[in-house]
DRENVEXMAR-37909 format. One record per residue (C-alpha): residue in three letters; x, y, z. Coordinates in steps of 0.5 Angstrom, whole numbers, plus 500, padded with zeros to 3 digits. Each point is the difference from the previous one (the first is absolute). Example, Ala and Ser with C-alpha at 12.3 -4.5 7.8 and 13.67 -1.06 7.14 Angstrom:
2
Ala525491516 Ser502507498 
! end
This chain:
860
Unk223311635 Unk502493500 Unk501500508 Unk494503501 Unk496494496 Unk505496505 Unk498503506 Unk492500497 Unk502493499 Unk502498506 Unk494502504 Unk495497496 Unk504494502 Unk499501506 Unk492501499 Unk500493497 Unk504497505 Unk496503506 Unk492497494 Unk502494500 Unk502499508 Unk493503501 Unk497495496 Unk504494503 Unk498502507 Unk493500498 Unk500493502 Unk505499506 Unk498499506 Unk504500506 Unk500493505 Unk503501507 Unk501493504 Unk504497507 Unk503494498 Unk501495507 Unk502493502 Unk493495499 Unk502496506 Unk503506505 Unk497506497 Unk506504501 Unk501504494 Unk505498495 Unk505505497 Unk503500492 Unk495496498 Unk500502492 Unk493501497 Unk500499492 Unk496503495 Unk497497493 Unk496502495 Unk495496497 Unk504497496 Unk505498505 Unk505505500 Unk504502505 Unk501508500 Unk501503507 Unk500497507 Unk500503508 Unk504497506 Unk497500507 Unk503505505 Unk502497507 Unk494500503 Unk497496494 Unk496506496 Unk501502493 Unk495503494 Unk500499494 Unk497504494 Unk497495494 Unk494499495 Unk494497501 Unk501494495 Unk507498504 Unk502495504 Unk505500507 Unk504495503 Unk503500506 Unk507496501 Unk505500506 Unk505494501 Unk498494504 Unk492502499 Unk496498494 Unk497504495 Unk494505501 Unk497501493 Unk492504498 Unk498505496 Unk499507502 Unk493500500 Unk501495506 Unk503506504 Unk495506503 Unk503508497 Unk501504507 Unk501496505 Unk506496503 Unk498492497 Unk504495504 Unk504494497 Unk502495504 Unk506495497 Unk501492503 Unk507497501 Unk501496494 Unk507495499 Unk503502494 Unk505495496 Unk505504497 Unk505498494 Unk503507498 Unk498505503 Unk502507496 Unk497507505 Unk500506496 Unk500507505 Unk495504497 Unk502507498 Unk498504506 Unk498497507 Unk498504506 Unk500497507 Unk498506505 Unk504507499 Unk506496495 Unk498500493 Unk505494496 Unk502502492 Unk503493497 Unk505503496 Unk499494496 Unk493502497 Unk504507498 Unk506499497 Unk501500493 Unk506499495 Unk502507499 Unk500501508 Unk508501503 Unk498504507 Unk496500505 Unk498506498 Unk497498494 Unk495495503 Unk498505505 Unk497504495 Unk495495497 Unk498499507 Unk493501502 Unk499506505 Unk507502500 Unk503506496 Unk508502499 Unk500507498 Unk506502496 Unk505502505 Unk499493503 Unk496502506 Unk494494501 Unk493500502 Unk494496501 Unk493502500 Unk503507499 Unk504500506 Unk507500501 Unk503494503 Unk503501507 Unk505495500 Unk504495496 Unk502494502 Unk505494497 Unk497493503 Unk497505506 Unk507504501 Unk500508499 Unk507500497 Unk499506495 Unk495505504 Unk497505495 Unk506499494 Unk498493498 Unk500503493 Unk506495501 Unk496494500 Unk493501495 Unk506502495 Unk505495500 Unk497494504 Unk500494494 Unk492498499 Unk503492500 Unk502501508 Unk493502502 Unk494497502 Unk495503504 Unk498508501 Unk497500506 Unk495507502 Unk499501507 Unk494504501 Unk500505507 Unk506498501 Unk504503506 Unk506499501 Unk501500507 Unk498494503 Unk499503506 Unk494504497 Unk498495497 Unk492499502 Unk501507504 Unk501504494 Unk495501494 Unk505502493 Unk497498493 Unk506501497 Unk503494496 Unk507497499 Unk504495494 Unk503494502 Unk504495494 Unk501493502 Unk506496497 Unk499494497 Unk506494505 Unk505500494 Unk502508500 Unk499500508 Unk506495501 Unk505503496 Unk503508497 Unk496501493 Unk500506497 Unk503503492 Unk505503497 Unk500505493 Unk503503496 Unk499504494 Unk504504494 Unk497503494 Unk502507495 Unk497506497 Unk503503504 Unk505495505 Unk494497505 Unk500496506 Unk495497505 Unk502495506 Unk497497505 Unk501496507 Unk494496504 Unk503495506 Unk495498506 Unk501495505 Unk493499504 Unk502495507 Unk495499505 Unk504505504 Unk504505495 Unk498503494 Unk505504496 Unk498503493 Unk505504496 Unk498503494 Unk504505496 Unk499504492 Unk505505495 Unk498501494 Unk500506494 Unk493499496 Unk496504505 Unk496495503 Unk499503507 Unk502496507 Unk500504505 Unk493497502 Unk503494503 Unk505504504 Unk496507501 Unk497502507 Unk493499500 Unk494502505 Unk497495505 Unk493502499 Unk497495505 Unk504503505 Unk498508500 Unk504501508 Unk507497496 Unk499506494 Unk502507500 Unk501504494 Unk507502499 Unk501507498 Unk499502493 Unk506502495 Unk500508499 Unk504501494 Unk497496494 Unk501493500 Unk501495494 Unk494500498 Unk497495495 Unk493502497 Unk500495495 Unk495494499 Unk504495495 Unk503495504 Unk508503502 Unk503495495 Unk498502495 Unk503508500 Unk504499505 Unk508499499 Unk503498507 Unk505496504 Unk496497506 Unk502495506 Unk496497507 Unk502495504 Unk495497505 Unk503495506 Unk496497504 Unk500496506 Unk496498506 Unk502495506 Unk496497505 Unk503501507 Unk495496503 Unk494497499 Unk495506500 Unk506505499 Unk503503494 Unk505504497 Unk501503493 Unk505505497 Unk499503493 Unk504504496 Unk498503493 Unk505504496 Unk498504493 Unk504504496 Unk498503493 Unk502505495 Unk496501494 Unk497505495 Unk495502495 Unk499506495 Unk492503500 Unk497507498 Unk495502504 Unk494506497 Unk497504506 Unk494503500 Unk498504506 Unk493505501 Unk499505503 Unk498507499 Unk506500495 Unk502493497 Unk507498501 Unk502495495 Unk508496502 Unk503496496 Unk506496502 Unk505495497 Unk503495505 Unk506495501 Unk500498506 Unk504495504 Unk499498507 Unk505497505 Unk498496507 Unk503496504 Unk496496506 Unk501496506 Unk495497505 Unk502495505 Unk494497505 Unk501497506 Unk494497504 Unk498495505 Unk494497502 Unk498496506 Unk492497499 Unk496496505 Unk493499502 Unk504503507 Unk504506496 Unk501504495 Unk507504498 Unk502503494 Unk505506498 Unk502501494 Unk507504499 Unk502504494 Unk504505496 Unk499503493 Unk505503497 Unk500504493 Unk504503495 Unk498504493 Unk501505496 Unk496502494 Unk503504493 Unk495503495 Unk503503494 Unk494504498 Unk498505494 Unk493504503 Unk497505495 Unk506501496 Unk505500506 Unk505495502 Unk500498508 Unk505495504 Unk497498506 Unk503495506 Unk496499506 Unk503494505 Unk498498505 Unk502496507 Unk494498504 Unk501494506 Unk496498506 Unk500496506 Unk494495502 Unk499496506 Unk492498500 Unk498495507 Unk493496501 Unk498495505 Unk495497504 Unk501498508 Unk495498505 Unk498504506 Unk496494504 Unk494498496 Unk501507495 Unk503500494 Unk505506499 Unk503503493 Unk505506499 Unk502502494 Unk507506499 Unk503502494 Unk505505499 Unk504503494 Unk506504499 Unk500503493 Unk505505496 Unk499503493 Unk506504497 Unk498504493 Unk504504495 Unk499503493 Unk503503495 Unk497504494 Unk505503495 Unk496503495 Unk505502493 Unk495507499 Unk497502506 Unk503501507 Unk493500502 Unk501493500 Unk506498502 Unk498497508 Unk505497506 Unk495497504 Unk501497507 Unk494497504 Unk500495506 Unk495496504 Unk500497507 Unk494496504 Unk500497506 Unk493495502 Unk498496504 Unk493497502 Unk499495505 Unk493496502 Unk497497505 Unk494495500 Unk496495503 Unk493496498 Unk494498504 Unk496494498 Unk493502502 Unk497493499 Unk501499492 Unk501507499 Unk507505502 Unk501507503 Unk507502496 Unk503507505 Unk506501497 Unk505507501 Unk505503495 Unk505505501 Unk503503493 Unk506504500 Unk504504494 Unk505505500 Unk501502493 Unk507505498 Unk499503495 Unk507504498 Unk500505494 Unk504506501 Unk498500507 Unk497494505 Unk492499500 Unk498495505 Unk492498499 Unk498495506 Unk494496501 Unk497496506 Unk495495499 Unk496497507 Unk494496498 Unk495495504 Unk497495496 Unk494495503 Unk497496495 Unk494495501 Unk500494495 Unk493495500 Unk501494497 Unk494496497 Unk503494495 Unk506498499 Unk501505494 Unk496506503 Unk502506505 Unk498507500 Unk505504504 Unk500507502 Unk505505503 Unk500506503 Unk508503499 Unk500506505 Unk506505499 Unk504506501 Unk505503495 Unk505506501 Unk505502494 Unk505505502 Unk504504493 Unk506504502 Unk507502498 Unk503507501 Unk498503495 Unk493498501 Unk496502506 Unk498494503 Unk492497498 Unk497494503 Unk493497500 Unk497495504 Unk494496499 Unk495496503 Unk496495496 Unk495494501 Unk500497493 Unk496492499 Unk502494495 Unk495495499 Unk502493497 Unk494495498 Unk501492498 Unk494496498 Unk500493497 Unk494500496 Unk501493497 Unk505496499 Unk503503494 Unk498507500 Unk503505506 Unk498507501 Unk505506504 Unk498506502 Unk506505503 Unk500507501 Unk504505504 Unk501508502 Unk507502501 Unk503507503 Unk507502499 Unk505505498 Unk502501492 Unk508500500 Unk502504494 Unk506497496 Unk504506502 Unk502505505 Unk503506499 Unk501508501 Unk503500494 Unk498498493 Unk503493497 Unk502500493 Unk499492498 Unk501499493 Unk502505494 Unk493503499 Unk497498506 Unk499505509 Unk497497504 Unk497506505 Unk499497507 Unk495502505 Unk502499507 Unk493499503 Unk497494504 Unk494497497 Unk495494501 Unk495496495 Unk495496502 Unk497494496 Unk495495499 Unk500493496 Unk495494500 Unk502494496 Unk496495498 Unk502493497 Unk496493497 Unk503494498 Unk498494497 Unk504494501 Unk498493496 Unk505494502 Unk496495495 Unk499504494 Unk507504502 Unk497506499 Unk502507504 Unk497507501 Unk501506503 Unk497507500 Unk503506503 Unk496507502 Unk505505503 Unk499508502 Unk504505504 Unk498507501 Unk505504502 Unk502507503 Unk505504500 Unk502506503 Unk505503495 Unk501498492 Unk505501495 Unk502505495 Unk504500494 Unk501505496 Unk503499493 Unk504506496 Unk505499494 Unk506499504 Unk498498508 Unk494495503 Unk499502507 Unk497496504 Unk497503507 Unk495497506 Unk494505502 Unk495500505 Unk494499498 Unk494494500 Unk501494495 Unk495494499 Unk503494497 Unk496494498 Unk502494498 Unk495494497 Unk503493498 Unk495495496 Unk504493499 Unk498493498 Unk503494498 Unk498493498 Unk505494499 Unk497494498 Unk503493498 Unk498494495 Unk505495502 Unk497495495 Unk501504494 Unk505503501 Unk499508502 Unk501505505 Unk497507500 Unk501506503 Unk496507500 Unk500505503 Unk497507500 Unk501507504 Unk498507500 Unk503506504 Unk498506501 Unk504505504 Unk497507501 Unk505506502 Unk501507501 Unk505503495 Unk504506500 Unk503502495 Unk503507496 Unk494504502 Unk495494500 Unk496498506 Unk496493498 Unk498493502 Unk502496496 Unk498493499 Unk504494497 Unk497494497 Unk503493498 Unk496494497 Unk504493499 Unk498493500 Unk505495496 Unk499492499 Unk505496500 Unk499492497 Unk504493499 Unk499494497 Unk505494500 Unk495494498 Unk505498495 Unk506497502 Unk504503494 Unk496508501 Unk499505506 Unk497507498 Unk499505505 Unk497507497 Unk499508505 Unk496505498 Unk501506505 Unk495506499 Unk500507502 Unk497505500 Unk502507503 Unk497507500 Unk500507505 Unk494505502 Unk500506503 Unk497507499 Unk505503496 Unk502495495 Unk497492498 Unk506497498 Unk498495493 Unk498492503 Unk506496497 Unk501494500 Unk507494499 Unk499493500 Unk506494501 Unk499493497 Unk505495502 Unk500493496 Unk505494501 Unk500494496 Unk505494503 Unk501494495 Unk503493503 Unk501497493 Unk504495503 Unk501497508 Unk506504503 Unk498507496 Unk496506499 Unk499506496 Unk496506504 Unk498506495 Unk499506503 Unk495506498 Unk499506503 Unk496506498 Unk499508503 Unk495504497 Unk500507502 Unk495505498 Unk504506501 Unk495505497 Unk491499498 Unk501494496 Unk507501499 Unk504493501 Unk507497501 Unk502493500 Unk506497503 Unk501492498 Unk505496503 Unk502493498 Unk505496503 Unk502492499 Unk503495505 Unk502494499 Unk502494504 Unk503492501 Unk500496506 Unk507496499 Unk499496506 Unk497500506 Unk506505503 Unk501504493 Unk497505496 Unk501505495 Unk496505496 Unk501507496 Unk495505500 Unk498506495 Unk497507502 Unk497506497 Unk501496494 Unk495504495 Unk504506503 Unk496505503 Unk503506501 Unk496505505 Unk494500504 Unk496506500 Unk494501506 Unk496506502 Unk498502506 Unk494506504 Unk501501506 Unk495505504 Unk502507495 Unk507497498 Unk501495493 Unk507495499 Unk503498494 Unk506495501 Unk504497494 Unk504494503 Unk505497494 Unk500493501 Unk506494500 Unk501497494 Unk500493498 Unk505495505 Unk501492499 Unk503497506 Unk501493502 Unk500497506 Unk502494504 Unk497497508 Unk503495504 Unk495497504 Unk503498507 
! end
């Protein structure tokens, strides 16, 4: 009940909030200005414009952009001062300038005799597409890591596996001083890259990376560049940790060295530790997904994998022993030309206990039981080798690389009263070589794109059962895929318009070898003309029309062959308006054809866990889909105030849906004919928002998703819709040289429907709360308070608080030492319910105890 008052709370805070801004901007009005030379009436640039209230004091500002503009949004009774070094001052009152119109301001030169000069930046600036964070007006004590300081940036998010975001977009670079020596693992720089050798963090909006493009094709996508301050360029600089605590014997270690030159940059990173702290992160593979041509998804796993379904952070449950080292390094090789090599390394054994209560519906309801001891060994390794040559005159980049994997998982498990061993390993590895490049032929400017990849994935299980022999399984089961895609396009500038024609041709060749060779080929040729209008520097609309040809072939010896083929006209629309200067609107849509693979191939039935068959249907099917997107953002450089608001749906056809059937000793698993409408509504909202004079920074966010779906199950044939609400607030105040205070409050609320069965509307709650202390110069002590709050059944609530202690001394500017305490009001589980479709799941994790461990950092 406390929770709901909290959650109830919560909003009401919200409604005030939104009252009160209401009636603060009952009163504002918004003044545009060009600002130019007195004598040669040439616009003047960076020209900062003050706003005071009636009693003289100074609250926000706006700086002019290159071509002397700026708008400032003020009250009626305030007062405005134009300043720009070398001209003299420009002071009036508000009501000397006329609301909706552009009012002229003209600046004289005007000797000024200095004595001392102190310049402070603002806290973020813009000059055409690059937005400036001075990291100086962000950084507070507590801050160690870039990575803490890009959190209270305004517009920029950083989600929980590190990946970062602007205006609810995923960056497509990060650069170091302009440099991309990380690719898309640069987890290994925002998490370990000291606050004090930063400077700047630099947005480049409509960043295209290419410079051969640059002008000639549109892109709104947005990259992250930090810059160094002189002292850390000239020389290597990085940290050195490590740390020793008991009950039980712990460890953690850590290794941070990089040396950023004009011509290399090499950055090298390596953690161990046991306390269950999850590094896999910084080292593990991640998508580039503002490059959809260099994406192809990997074959999924059969045989069930480790899966980890707990919502607690892993360091609190899990007990493990976990290693990565990431070494990176690139080198010019000419002016315009680079190469870098990567190479990640991750290992890791751990384990955790949990017991888990299923409850399955149906014609007759099925309830399992399970107890689990679960221990996961892997061993990864993944070297990269790319070279890159950009100019105004060509482009070539390939990008090679190998993965290689290796893990086995053992379960130890009790299931409704009967014991089961299970091992399941698996050795999947792959070969990767992805080439772009941009050439002219004559005035036309040509770009290709070819990717090809060699997969191979070897799986077995083994199930021993101490009552049944039903359950005693060797299973084996291999997957092989070859692919490659090849693309060709050129655009066409039709006065400031464009005419994109392109040409792609898609090739695979999956082999899917269980008890006899299945071979599922697919081959893709599709022509995609586009027309781009571009009105304004930040408005387009683009429209395309992919025509494209598709036939699926399915064969083995057992299986007579089956094949498809399909022709289809599909369309995307993309739309980019600048409604102000602060507000921007996109609209996309798009309609797409295309054959559904399934996960499994086979004439025979495959056991992939103890309980659990998977019955495979050897057809050839097709779905269809349809998507529109919208996105508003809001973005104010002088109150340091940022939003975005989302809109998405896809509507979905299939030809085929799943089946599970659910009985006391077997789940089977089948695809069947038939049709299947899935639907899909995404709403999400975020307001960032920064008042640097006193101290706070906000963040909030809200979302809502709706998925609606065909659910076969045990003799029931339903649409089901799933439905979650969240929004969450995070807020800090460091005013006080000695306080800094930061608070989280994260609400969900979560509930099913279909015609058979509403499940109850439940609900959880996560608030996070840390007070840092610094009672003297060189020290600091961080409480840290975290609760989860599940309603497990109407009206029925368990909470799980955690509280831990850190403490450190800075001895000098080199050395610094610290301990830490955990869990130390020893929490002892964690209990979550969960309703899916017709299904109810009930986990019941055991948690970490109590854990103190010190810790020593060289910083070098």
């Amino acid at each position: 009940m406390n929770n709901k008052l909290l959650f109830l709370g919560f909003i009401l805070f919200l409604s005030n909030i939104e009252t009160s801004l209401s009636q603060a901007f009952d009163n504002i009005v918004k003044l545009s200005f060009e600002i130019k030379d007195a004598n040669n009436h040439e616009p003047l640039s960076n020209v900062t414009c003050r706003v005071f209230t009636r009693e003289g004091e100074f609250y926000t500002y706006s700086i002019a952009d290159n071509k002397g503009r700026l708008s400032v949004s003020v009250h009626q009774d305030d007062y405005l001062e134009f300043s720009f070094i070398g001209y003299g001052k420009l002071k009036n009152k508000v009501t000397s300038y006329i609301p909706g119109r552009i009012n002229l301001i003209e600046l004289s030169e005007q000797e000024i005799q200095l004595r001392e000069v102190t310049i402070i930046a603002p806290p973020i600036s813009a000059k055409n597409d690059t937005l400036v964070y001075n990291i100086a007006s962000f950084v507070k004590q507590g801050d160690s890591y870039l990575e803490d300081v890009l959190k209270k940036l305004p517009g920029i998010k950083v989600a929980e596996n590190g990946i970062v975001s602007y205006q609810g977009k995923c960056i497509n670079k990060f650069y170091i001083e302009g440099k991309d020596l990380l690719g898309s693992n640069y987890n290994q720089a925002t998490r370990n890259m000291p606050i004090d050798a930063v400077t700047t963090v630099e947005i480049l909006e409509n960043h295209q990376p290419v410079k051969m493009l640059q002008g000639h094709q549109f892109t709104d996508k947005a990259a992250l560049n930090i810059k160094l301050d002189k002292e850390h360029k000239l020389r290597p600089f990085g940290e050195i940790e490590g740390g020793i605590g008991c009950s039980p014997f712990i460890w953690q270690n850590r290794l941070f060295l990089t040396q950023i030159l004009g011509k290399s940059q090499l950055l090298i990173t390596g953690k161990m530790n046991n306390v269950g702290t999850d590094i896999s992160d910084e080292t593990k593979e991640h998508i580039d997904v503002t490059d959809i041509d260099a994406y192809e998804s990997i074959l999924p796993r059969m045989l069930s994998p480790f899966l980890n379904m707990e919502t607690l952070p892993q360091n609190r449950y899990l007990y493990n022993k976990s290693y990565s080292l990431g070494a990176n390094y690139l080198t010019s090789i000419s002016k315009e030309a680079t190469l870098r090599i990567n190479v990640l390394f991750y290992e890791d054994c751990s384990s955790y206990s949990n017991h888990y209560d299923y409850t399955y519906g149906g014609t007759n309801s099925i309830t399992i039981n399970e107890i689990n001891n679960k221990t996961h060994k892997t061993h990864a390794v993944l070297p990269i080798l790319k070279y890159e040559l950009n100019n105004s005159n060509a482009y070539i980049s390939n990008e090679l690389r190998y993965s290689f994997n290796r893990s086995s998982t053992s379960n130890t498990l009790v299931s409704n009263g009967m014991g089961i061993t299970e091992n399941i390993n698996s050795r999947p590895y792959y070969l990767q070589n992805y080439l772009t490049t941009s050439f002219s032929i004559g005035k036309q400017i040509m770009q290709a794109k070819s990717f090809f990849r060699y997969f191979n994935r070897q799986e077995a299980l083994t199930d021993i059962s101490d009552s049944t022999s039903f359950y005693n399984i060797y299973e084996r089961y291999a997957t092989q895929s070859i692919v490659t895609k090849n693309q060709l396009s050129t655009s066409f500038q039709l006065g400031k318009n464009y005419l994109d024609l392109g040409t792609k041709v898609y090739y695979r060749d999956n082999l899917y070898d269980y008890k006899a060779n299945v071979h599922h080929k697919k081959m893709q040729l599709r022509f995609l003309p586009s027309y781009t209008i571009i009105f304004g520097t930040e408005r387009a609309l683009s429209i395309e029309f992919p025509i494209e040809w598709i036939k699926i072939d399915l064969n083995s010896p057992q299986i007579n062959n089956r094949n498809k083929g399909k022709h289809s006209l599909a369309s995307n629309l993309y739309f980019k308006y600048e409604l102000t200067d602060k507000w921007k609107f996109v609209l996309s849509a798009s309609m797409n054809r295309d054959n559904i693979t399934a996960e499994f191939y086979s004439p025979y039935t495959l056991r992939t866990a103890y309980r659990t068959a998977f019955i495979p249907n050897n057809e050839v099917f097709f779905n269809s889909s349809k998507s529109i997107n919208t996105r508003l953002n809001y973005r104010n450089l002088a109150t340091m105030f940022f939003a975005n608001f989302l809109v998405s749906y896809t509507d979905e056809e299939r030809e085929n849906y799943a089946n599970y059937n659910h009985t006391d000793s077997v789940t089977t698993i089948s695809y069947i004919k038939g049709d299947n409408h899935h639907r899909l509504l995404v709403v999400d909202a975020a307001v960032d928002k920064n008042f640097i004079d006193v101290g706070i920074t906000l963040k909030s966010g809200l979302s809502y998703n709706k998925r609606s779906y065909l659910l076969s199950q045990s003799g029931i044939l339903t649409h089901n819709n799933s439905n979650i609400f969240a929004v969450n607030l995070n807020a800090t105040y460091q005013k006080l040289k000695w306080l800094r205070a930061t608070m989280g409050i994260s609400g969900t609320v979560y509930w099913d429907k279909n015609n058979i069965y509403q499940s109850n509307v439940l609900s959880s709650l996560i608030s996070k709360a840390s007070v840092f202390i610094f009672p003297i110069k060189d020290m600091n002590i961080k409480l840290m308070y975290q609760s989860y709050t599940n309603e497990i059944s109407k009206s029925n609530y368990k909470t799980c608080s955690i509280f831990d202690i850190t403490a450190n001394y800075k001895i000098n500017k080199n050395w610094e030492i610290g301990s830490s305490i955990s869990n130390l009001l020893n929490a002892s589980n964690y209990t979550i319910m969960q309703n899916s479709g017709i299904n109810n799941f009930r986990s019941y994790l055991p948690l970490r105890g109590q854990e103190f461990l010190f810790r020593i950092l060289l910083k070098i």
